[in-house]
C-alpha positions in Angstrom: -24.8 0.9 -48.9 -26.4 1.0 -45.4 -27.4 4.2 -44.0 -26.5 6.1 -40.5 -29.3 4.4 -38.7 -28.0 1.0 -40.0 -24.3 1.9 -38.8 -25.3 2.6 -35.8 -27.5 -0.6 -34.9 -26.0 -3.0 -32.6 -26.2 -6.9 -32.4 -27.9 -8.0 -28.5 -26.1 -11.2 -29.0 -29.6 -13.1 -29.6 -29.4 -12.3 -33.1 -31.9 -8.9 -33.0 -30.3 -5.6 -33.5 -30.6 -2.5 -31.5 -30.2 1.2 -32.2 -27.0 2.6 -30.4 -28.4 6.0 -29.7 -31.4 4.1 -28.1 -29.2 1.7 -25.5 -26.7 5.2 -24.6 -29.9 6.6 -24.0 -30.7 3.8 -21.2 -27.7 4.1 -19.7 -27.5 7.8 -19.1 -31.4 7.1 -17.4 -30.3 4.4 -15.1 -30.6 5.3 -11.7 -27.2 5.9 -9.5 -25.6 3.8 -6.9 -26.8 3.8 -3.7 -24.0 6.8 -2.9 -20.4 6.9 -3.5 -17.7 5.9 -1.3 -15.4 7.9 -1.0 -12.0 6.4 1.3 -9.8 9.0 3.0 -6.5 9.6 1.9 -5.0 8.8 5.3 -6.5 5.4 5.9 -5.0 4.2 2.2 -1.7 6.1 3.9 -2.2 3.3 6.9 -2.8 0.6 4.9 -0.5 1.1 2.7 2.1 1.8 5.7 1.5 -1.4 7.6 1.5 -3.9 4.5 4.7 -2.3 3.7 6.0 -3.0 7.9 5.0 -6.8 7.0 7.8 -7.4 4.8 10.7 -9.3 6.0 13.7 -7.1 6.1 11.5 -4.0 7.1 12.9 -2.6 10.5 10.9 0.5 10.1 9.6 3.5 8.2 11.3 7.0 7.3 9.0 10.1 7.6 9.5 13.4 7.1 11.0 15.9 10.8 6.9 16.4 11.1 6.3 13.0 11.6 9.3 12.5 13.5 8.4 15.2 15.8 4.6 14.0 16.2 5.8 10.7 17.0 8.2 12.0 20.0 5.2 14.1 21.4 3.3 10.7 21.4 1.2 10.8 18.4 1.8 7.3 16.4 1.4 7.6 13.1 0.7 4.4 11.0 0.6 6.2 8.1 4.6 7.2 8.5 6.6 7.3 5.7 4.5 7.1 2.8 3.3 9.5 0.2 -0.2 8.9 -1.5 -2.0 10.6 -4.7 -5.5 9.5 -5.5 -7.3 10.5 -8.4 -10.7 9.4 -8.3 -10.3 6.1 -7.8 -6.9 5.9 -9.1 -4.0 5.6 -6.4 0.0 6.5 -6.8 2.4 5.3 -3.7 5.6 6.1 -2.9 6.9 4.5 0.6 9.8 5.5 2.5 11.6 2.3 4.9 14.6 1.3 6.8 15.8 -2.0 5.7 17.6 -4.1 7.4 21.3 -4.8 7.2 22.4 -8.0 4.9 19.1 -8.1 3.2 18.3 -7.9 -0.7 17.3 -5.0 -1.0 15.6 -5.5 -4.7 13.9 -8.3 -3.2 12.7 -6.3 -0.2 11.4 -3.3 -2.5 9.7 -5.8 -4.9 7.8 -7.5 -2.2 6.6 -4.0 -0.6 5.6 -3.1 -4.1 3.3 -6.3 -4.3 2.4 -5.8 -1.1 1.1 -2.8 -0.6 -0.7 -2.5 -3.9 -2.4 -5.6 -2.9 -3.8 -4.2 0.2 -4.8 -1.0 -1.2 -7.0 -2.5 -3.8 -8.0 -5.3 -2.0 -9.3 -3.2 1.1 -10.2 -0.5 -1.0 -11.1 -1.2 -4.2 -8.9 1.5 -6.0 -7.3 0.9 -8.5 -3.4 0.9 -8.0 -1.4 3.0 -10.3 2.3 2.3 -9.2 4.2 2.4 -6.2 7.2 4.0 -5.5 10.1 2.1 -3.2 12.8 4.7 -1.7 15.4 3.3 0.6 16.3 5.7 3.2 18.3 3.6 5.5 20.2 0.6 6.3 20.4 -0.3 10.1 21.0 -3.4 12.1 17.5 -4.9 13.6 16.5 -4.0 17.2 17.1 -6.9 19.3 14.2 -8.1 21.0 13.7 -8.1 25.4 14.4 -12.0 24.8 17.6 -11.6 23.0 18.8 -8.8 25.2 17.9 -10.9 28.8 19.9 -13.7 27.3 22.8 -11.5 26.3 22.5 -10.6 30.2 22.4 -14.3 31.1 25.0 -15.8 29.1 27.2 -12.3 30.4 26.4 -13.0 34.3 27.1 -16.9 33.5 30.5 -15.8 32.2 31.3 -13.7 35.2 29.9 -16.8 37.3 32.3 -19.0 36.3 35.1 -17.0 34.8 34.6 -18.3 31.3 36.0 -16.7 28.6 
């Protein structure tokens, strides 16, 4: 019958056997990090925010009448339309878009989900926890100055010519 001390003994892997006490003793005595770092909550709100505005089918993100407002008194928020909780290093997401019309939205929602928790822990190094994908609007995309000014062309070529 082996004893407490013996229970507690530990193989190093080169065959010898340590105490357990002894090697939780050397851990507690090692020295700290450098420092912590510690990452605000609004810059994993940004990044979070414009991995999710690189996914096809994104037109834009939904935020709350405060961000609405800030953004019509000329503050741009990149961090618009999503909703962090980090504890410690632990992260929960929940992002708010505007998809656009005729897309898969389960395919959309999937790829912001991979997306964004891909750039918080690979620009971070948090750990993600889950992330939350709430549709809050279908519209048709915003067409671009070049689509518009050949709208205008192919409308003045009409009235050019009389074409119908």
């Amino acid at each position: 019958m082996k004893s407490d001390s013996e229970d507690k003994e530990l193989e190093t892997g080169t065959g010898e056997f340590v105490n357990a006490d002894d090697v939780a003793e050397a851990e507690e005595q090692l020295p700290d990090e450098i420092g912590d770092v510690k990452v605000a909550d609004e810059v994993i709100s940004i990044v979070a925010g414009l991995a999710a505005q690189e996914v096809n089918g994104v037109i834009g993100m939904s935020g709350s009448f405060a961000e609405g407002l800030n953004e019509f008194l000329g503050k741009k928020s990149f961090a618009k339309g999503v909703r962090i909780t980090v504890d410690g290093h632990v992260v929960t997401a929940a992002v708010y878009v505007n998809v656009e019309y005729g897309s898969c939205i389960p395919e959309i929602a999937l790829e912001i989900q991979e997306k964004v928790k891909e750039a918080i822990e690979n620009m971070t190094g948090y750990e993600v926890k889950f992330v939350d994908v709430h549709i809050q609007g279908v519209a048709r995309r915003p067409k671009s100055e070049l689509e518009e000014s050949l709208e205008k062309m192919d409308a003045a070529h009409e009235n050019f010519f009389g074409e119908e």
